[in-house]
C-alpha positions as CSV (number, residue, x, y, z in Angstrom):
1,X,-24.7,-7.2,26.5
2,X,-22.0,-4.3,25.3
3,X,-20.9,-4.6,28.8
4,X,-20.0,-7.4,28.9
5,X,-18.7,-8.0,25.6
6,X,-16.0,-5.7,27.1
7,X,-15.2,-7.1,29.4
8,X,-14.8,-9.9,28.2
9,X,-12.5,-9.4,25.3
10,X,-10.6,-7.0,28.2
11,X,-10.0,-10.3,29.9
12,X,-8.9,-12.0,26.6
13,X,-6.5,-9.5,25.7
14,X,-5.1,-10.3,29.6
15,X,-5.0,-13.7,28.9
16,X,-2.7,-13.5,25.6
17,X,-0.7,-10.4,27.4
18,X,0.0,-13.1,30.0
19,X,1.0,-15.9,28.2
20,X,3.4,-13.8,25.9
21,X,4.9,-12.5,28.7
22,X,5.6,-15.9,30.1
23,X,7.4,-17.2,27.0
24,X,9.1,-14.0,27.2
25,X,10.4,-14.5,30.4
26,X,11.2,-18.4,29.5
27,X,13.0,-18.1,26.2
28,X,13.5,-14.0,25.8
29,X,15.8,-15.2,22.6
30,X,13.8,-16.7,20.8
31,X,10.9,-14.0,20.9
32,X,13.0,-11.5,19.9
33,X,14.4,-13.4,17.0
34,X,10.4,-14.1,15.9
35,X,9.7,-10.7,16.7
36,X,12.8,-9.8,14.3
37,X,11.8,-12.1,11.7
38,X,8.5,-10.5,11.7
39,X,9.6,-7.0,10.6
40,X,12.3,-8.3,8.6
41,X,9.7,-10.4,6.5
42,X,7.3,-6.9,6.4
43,X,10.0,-4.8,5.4
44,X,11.5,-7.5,2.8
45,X,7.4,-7.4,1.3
46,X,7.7,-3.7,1.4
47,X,11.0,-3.2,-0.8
48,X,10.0,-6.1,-3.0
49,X,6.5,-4.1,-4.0
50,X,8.4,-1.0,-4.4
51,X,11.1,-2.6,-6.6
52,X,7.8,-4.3,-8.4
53,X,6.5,-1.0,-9.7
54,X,9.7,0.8,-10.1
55,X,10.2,-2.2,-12.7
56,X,6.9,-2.1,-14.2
57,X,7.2,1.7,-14.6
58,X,10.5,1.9,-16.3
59,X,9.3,-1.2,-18.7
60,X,6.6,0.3,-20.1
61,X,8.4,3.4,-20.1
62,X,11.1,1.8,-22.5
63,X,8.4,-0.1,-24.4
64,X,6.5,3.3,-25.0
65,X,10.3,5.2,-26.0
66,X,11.1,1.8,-28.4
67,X,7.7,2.3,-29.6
68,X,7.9,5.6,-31.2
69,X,11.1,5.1,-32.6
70,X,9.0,2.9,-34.9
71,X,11.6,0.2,-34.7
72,X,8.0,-2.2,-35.3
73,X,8.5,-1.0,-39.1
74,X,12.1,-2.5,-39.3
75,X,12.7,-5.5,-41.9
76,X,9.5,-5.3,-44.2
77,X,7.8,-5.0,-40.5
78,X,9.2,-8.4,-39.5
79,X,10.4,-6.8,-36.2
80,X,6.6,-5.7,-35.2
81,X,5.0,-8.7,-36.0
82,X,7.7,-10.9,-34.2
83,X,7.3,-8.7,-30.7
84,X,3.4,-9.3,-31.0
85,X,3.8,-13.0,-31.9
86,X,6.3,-13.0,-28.2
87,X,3.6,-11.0,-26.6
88,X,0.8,-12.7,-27.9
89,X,2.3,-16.4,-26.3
90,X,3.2,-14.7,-23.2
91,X,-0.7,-13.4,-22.5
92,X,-2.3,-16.5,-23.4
93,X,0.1,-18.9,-21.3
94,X,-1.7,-21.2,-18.5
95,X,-1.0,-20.7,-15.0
96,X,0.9,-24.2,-13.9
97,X,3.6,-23.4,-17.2
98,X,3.6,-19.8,-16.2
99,X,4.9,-20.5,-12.6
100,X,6.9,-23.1,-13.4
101,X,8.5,-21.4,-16.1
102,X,9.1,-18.7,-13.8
103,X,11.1,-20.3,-11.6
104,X,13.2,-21.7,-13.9
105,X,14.3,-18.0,-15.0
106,X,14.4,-17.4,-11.6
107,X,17.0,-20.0,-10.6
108,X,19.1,-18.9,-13.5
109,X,18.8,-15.5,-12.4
110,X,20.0,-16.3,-8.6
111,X,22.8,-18.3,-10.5
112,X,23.9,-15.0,-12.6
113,X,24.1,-13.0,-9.1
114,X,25.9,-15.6,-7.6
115,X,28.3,-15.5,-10.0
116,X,28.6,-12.1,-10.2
117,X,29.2,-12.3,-6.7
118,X,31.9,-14.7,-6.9
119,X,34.2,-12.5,-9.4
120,X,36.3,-9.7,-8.2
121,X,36.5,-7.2,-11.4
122,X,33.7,-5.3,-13.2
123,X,35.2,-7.4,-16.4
124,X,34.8,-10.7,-14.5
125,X,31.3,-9.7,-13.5
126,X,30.1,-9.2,-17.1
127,X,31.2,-12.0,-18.4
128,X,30.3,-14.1,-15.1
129,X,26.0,-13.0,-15.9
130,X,26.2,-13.7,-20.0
131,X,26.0,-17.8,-20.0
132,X,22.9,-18.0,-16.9
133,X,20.5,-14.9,-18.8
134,X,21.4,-16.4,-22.1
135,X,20.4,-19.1,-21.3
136,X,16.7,-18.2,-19.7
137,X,16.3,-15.6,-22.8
138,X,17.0,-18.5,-25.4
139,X,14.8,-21.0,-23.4
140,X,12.1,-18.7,-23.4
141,X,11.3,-18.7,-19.6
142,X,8.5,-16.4,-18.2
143,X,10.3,-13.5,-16.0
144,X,7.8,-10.9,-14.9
145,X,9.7,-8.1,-15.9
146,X,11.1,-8.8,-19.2
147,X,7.5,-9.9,-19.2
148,X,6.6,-6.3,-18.3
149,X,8.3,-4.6,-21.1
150,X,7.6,-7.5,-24.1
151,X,3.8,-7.8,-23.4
152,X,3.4,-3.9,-23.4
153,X,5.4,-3.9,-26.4
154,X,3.0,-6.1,-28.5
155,X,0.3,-3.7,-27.0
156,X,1.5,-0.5,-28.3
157,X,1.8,-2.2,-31.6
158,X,-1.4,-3.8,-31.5
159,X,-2.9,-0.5,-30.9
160,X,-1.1,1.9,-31.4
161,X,0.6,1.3,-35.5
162,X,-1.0,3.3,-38.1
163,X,-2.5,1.1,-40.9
164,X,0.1,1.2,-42.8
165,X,2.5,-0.9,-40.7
166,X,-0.9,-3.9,-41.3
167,X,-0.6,-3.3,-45.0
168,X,3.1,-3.1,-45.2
169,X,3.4,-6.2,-42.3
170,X,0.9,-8.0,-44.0
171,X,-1.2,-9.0,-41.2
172,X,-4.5,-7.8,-39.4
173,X,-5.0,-6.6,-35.6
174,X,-7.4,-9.9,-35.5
175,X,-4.7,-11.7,-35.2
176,X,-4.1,-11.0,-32.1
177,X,-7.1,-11.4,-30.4
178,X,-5.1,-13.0,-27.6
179,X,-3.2,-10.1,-26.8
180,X,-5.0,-7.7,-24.2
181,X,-4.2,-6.0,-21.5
182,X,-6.3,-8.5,-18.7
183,X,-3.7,-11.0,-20.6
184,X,-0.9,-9.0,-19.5
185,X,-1.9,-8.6,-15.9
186,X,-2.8,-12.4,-15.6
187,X,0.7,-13.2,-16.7
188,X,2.5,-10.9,-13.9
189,X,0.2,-12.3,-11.5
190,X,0.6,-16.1,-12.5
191,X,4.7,-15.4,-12.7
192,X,4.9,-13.4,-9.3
193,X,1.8,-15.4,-6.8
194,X,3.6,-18.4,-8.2
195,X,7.3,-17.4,-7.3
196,X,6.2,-15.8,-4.0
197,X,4.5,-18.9,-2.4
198,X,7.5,-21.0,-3.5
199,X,9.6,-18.6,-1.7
200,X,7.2,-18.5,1.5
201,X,7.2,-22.6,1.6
């Protein structure tokens, strides 16, 4: 039975061998432009997961640095409660609002690089980014990594402020019940799956 179980995948692997080889030989363009594609999409999937954690290590870097400058305590503690109110909506959000709300920041993201694109001095550039991420920030779309630093923020709060930031903020830790760390990862996962089989359509 091992016998011929070999040879008969030995005589499969001769049958596909063969047939690539004959649309090889028919179209040798176009296989090499799939074959391209092939390692171009691998190697795009490659620097995109590298680029993924580079960001998500650098935001909750920041978010830990911001965090112990206690800037949570500024204005009566009006600055901590607001980041774990942002947080808080961010962990809790469904996944259809989530995607779609990601690629709404997305496209006004591609439009900022366009534009930068498009101008010719570093002056032009600036100013060329400011109205498309404006716009995203004030409309509140999900991007996974502002996502990755505002989320953590509220975390570090939530966990991490003596009590008396709660006395002096005038709220409790319950009242954030919402605000975990499985909400975070959902939210990155929602944003990025959602954005990636877009893309792959």
């Amino acid at each position: 039975m091992v016998g011929n179980r070999h040879v008969l995948v030995a005589e499969r692997d001769r049958g596909l061998h063969h047939r690539f080889n004959r649309v090889a030989a028919v179209a040798p363009e176009r296989v090499h432009v799939q074959v391209a594609a092939d390692v171009g999409a691998r190697h795009e999937r490659g620097q995109s997961a590298e680029a993924g954690r580079g960001n998500l290590l650098g935001a909750v870097a920041t978010a830990v640095l911001v965090f112990a400058t206690e800037e949570h305590w500024r204005a009566g503690g009006h600055v901590g409660t607001a980041a774990l109110a942002i947080a808080q909506s961010k962990a809790v959000i469904a996944f259809v609002p989530a995607m779609i709300s990601g690629i709404l920041a997305n496209v006004l993201v591609c439009l900022a690089v366009w534009l930068c694109h498009s101008a010719r001095s570093t002056a032009d550039k600036i100013l060329a980014i400011v109205p498309p991420i404006t716009a995203f920030v004030a409309a509140g779309f999900e991007h996974s990594v502002a996502n990755m630093y505002l989320i953590p923020s509220g975390l570090l709060i939530k966990y991490g402020a003596e009590e008396a930031f709660w006395a002096f903020a005038g709220v409790q830790p319950e009242a954030y019940l919402a605000l975990t760390v499985t909400g975070f990862i959902a939210n990155l996962l929602q944003i990025r799956s959602g954005i990636a089989r877009l893309l792959e359509r």
